[in-house]
PyMOL Python script that loads the backbone (N, CA, C, O; Angstrom):
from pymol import cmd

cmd.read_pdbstr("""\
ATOM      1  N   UNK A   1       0.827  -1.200   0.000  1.00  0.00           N
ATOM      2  CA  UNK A   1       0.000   0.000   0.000  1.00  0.00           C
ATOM      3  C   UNK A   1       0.869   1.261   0.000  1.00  0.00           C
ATOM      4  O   UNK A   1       0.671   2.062  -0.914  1.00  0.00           O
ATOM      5  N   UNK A   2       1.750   1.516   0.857  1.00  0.00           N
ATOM      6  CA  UNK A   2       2.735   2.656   0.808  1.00  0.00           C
ATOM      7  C   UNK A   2       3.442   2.563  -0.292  1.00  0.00           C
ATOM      8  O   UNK A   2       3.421   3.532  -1.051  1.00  0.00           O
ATOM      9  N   UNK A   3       4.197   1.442  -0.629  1.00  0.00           N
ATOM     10  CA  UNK A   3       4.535   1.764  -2.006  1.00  0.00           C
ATOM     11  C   UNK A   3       4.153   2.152  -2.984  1.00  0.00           C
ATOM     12  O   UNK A   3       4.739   3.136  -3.435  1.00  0.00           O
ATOM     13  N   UNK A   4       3.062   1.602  -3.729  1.00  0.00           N
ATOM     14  CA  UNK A   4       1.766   2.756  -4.564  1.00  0.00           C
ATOM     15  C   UNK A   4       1.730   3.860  -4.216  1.00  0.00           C
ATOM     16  O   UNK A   4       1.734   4.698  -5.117  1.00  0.00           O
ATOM     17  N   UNK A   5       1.698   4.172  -3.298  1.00  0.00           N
ATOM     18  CA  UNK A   5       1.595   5.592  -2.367  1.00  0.00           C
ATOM     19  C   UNK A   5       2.684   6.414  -3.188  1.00  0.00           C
ATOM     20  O   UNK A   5       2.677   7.318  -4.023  1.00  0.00           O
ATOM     21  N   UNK A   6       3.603   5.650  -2.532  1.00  0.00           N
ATOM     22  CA  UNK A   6       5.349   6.465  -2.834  1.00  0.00           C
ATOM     23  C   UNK A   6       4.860   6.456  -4.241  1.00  0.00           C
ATOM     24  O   UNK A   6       4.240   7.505  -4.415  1.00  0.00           O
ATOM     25  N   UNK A   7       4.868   5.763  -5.270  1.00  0.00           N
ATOM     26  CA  UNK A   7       4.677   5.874  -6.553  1.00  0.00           C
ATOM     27  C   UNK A   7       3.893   6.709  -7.209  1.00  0.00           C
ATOM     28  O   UNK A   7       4.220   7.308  -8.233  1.00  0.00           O
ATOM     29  N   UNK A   8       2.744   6.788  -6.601  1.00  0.00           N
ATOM     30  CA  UNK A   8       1.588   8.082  -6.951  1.00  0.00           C
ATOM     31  C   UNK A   8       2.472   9.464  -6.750  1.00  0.00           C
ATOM     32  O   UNK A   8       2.651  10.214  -7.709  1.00  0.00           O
ATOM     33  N   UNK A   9       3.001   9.746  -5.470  1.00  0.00           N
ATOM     34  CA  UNK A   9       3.236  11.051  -5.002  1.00  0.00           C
ATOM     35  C   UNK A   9       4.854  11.131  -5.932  1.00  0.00           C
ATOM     36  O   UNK A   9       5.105  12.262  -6.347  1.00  0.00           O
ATOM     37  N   UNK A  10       5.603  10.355  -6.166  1.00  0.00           N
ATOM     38  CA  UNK A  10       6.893  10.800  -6.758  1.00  0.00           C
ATOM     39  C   UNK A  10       5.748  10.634  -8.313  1.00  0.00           C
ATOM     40  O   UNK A  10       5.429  11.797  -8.559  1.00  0.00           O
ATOM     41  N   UNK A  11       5.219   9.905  -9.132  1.00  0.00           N
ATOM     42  CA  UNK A  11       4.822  10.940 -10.074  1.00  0.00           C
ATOM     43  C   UNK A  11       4.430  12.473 -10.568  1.00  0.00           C
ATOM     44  O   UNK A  11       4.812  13.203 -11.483  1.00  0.00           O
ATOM     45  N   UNK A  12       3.350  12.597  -9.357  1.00  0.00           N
ATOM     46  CA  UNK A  12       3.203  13.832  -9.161  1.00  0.00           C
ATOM     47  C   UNK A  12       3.790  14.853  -8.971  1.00  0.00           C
ATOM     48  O   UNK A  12       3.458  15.954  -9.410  1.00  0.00           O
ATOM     49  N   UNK A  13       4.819  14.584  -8.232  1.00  0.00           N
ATOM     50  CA  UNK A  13       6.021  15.084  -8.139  1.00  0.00           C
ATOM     51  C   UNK A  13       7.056  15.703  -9.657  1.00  0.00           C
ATOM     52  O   UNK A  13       7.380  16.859  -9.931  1.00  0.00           O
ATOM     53  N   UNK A  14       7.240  14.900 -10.117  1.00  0.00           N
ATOM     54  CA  UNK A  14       7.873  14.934 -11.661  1.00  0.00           C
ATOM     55  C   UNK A  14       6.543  15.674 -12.486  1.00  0.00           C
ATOM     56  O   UNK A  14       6.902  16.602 -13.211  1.00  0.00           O
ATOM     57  N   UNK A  15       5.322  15.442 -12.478  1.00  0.00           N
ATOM     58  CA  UNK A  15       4.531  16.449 -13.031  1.00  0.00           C
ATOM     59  C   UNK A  15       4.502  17.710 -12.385  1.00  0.00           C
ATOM     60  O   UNK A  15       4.570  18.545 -13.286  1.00  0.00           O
ATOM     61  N   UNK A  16       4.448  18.179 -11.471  1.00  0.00           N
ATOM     62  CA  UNK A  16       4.322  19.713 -10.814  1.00  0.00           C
ATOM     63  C   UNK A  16       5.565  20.082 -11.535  1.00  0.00           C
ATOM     64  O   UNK A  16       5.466  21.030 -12.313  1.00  0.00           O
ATOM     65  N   UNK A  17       7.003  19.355 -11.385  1.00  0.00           N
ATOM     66  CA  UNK A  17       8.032  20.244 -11.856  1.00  0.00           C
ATOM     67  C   UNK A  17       8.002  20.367 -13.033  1.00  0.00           C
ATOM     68  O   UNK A  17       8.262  21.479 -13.491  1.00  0.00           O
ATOM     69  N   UNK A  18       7.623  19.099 -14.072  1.00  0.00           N
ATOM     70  CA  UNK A  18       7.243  19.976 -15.555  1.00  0.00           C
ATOM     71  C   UNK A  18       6.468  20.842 -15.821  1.00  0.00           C
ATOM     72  O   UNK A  18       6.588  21.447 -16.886  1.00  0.00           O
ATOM     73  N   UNK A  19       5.640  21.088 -15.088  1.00  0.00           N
ATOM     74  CA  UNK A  19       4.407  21.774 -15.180  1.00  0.00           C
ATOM     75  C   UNK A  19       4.733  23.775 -14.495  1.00  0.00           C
ATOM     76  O   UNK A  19       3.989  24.718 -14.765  1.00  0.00           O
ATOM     77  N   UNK A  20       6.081  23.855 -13.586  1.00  0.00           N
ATOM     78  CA  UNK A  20       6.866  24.792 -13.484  1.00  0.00           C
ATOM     79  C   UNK A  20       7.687  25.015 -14.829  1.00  0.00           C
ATOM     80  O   UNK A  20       7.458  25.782 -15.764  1.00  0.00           O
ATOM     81  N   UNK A  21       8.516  24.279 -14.665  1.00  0.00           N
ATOM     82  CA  UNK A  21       9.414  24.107 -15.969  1.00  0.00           C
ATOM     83  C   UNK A  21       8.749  24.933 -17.280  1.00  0.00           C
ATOM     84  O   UNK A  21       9.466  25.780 -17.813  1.00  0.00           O
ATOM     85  N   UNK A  22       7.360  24.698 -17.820  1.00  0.00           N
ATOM     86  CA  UNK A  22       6.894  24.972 -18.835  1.00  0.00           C
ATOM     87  C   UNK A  22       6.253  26.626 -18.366  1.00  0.00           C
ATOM     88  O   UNK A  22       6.372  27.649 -19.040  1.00  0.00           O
ATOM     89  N   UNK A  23       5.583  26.493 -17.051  1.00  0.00           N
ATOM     90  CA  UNK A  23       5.365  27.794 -17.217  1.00  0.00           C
ATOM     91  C   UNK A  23       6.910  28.605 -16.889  1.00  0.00           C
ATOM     92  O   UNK A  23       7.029  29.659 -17.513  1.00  0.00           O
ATOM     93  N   UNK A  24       7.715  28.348 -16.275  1.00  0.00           N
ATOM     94  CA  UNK A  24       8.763  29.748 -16.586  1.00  0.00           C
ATOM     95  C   UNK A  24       9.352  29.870 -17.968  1.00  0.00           C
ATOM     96  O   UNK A  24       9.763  30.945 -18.404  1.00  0.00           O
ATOM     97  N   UNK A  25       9.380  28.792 -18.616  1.00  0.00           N
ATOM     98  CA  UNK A  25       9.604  29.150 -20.429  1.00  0.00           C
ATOM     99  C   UNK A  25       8.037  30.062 -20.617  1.00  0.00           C
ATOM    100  O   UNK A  25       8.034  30.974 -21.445  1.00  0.00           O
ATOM    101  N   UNK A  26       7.313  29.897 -20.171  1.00  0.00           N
ATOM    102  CA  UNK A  26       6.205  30.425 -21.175  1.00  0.00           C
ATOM    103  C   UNK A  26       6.651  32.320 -20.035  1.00  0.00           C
ATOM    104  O   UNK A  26       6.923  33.217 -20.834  1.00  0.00           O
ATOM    105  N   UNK A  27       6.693  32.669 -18.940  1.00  0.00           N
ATOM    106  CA  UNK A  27       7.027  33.422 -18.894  1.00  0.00           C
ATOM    107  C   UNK A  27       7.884  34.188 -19.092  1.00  0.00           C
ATOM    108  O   UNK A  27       7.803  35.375 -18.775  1.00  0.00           O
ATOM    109  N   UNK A  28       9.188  33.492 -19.834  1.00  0.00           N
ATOM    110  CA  UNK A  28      10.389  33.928 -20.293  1.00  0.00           C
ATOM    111  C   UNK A  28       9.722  35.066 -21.928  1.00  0.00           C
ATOM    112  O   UNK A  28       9.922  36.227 -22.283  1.00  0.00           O
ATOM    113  N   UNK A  29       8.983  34.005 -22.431  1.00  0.00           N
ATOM    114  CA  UNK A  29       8.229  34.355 -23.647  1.00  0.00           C
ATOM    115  C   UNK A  29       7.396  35.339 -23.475  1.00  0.00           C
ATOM    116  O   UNK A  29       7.262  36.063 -24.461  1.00  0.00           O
ATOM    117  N   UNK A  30       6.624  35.681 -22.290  1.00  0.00           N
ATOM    118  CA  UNK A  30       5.852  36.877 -21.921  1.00  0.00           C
ATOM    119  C   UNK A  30       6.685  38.071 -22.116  1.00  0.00           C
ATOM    120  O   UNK A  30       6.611  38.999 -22.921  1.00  0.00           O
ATOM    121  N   UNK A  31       7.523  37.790 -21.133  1.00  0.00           N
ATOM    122  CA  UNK A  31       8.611  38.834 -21.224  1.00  0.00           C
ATOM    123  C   UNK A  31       8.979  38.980 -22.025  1.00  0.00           C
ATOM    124  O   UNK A  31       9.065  40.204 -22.119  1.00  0.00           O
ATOM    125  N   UNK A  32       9.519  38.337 -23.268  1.00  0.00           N
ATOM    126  CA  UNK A  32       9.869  38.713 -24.378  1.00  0.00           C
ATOM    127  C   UNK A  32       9.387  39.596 -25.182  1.00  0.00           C
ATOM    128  O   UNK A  32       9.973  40.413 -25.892  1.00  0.00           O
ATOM    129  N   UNK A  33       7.792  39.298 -24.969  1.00  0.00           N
ATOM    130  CA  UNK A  33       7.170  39.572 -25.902  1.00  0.00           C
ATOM    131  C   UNK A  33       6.520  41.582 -25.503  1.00  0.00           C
ATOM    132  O   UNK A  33       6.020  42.438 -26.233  1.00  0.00           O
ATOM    133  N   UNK A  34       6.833  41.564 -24.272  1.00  0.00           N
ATOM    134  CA  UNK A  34       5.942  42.411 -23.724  1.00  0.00           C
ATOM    135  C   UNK A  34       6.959  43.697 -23.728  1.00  0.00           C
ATOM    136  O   UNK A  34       6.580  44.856 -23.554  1.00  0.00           O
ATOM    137  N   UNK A  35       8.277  43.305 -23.950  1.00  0.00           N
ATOM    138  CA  UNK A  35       9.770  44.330 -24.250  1.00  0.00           C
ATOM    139  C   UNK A  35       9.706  44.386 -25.791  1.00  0.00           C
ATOM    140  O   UNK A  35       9.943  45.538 -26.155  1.00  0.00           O
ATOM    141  N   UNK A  36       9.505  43.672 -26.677  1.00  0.00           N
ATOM    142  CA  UNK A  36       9.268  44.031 -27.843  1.00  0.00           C
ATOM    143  C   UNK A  36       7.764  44.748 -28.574  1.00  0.00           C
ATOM    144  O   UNK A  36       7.637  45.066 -29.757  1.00  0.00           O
ATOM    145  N   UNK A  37       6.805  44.865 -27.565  1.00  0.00           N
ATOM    146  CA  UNK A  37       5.445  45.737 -27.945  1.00  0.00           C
ATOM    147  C   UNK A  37       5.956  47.119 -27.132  1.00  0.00           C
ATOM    148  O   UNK A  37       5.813  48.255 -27.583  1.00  0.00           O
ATOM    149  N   UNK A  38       6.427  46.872 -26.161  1.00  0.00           N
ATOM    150  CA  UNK A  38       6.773  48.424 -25.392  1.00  0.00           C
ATOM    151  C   UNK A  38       7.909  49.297 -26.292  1.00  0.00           C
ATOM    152  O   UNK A  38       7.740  50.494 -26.527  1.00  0.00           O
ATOM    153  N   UNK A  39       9.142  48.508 -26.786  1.00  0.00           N
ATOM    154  CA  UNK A  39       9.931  49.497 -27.654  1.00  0.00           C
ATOM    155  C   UNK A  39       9.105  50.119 -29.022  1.00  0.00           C
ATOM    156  O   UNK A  39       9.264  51.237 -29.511  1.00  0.00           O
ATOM    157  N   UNK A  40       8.298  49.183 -29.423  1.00  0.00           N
ATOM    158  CA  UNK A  40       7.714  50.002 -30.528  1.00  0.00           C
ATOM    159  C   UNK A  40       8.518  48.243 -32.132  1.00  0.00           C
ATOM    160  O   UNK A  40       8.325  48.216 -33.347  1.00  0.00           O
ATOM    161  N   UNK A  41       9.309  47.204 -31.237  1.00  0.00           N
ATOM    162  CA  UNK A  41       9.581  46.861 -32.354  1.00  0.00           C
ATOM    163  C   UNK A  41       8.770  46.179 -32.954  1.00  0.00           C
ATOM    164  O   UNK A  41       9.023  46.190 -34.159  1.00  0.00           O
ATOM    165  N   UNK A  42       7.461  45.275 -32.570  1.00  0.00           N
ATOM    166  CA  UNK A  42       6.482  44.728 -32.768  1.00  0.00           C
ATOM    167  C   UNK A  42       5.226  45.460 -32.819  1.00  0.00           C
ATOM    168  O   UNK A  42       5.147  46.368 -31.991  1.00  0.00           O
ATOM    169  N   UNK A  43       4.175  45.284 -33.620  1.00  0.00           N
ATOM    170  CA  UNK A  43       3.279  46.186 -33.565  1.00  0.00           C
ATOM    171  C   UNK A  43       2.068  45.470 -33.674  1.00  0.00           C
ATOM    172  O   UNK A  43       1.995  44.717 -34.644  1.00  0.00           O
ATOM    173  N   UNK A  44       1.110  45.524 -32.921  1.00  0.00           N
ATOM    174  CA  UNK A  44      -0.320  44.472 -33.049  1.00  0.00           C
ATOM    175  C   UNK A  44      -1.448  45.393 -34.032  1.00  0.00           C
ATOM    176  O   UNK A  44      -1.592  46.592 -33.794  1.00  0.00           O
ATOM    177  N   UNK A  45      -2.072  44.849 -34.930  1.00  0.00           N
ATOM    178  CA  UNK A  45      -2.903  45.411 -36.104  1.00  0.00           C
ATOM    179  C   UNK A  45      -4.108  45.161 -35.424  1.00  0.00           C
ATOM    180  O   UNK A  45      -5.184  45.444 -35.950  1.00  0.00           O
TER     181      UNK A  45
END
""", "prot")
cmd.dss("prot")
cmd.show_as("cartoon", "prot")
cmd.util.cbc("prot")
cmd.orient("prot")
C-alpha cells in the first residue's frame, strides 16, 4: 500500500516540476514579448 503511495506522489512530483518548468519558459516568452510591444519593435494590427 505505501509503495503505490510512494509511486503516486513521486509521479506527481515529476509532473508539478514539468508543469513549473513549462510555465517559466512560457514566462520567459511573456517577457519577451511584452519588451518588444513596449519598444515600438512589434506592432499588433
Amino acid at each position: 500500500m505505501f509503495h503505490e503511495l510512494a509511486e503516486i506522489m513521486s509521479d506527481m512530483d515529476a509532473e508539478i516540476r514539468a508543469v513549473e518548468e513549462k510555465l517559466s519558459k512560457v514566462r520567459g516568452v511573456k517577457a519577451g514579448m511584452m519588451s518588444a510591444l513596449l519598444t515600438g519593435r512589434v506592432r499588433l494590427v
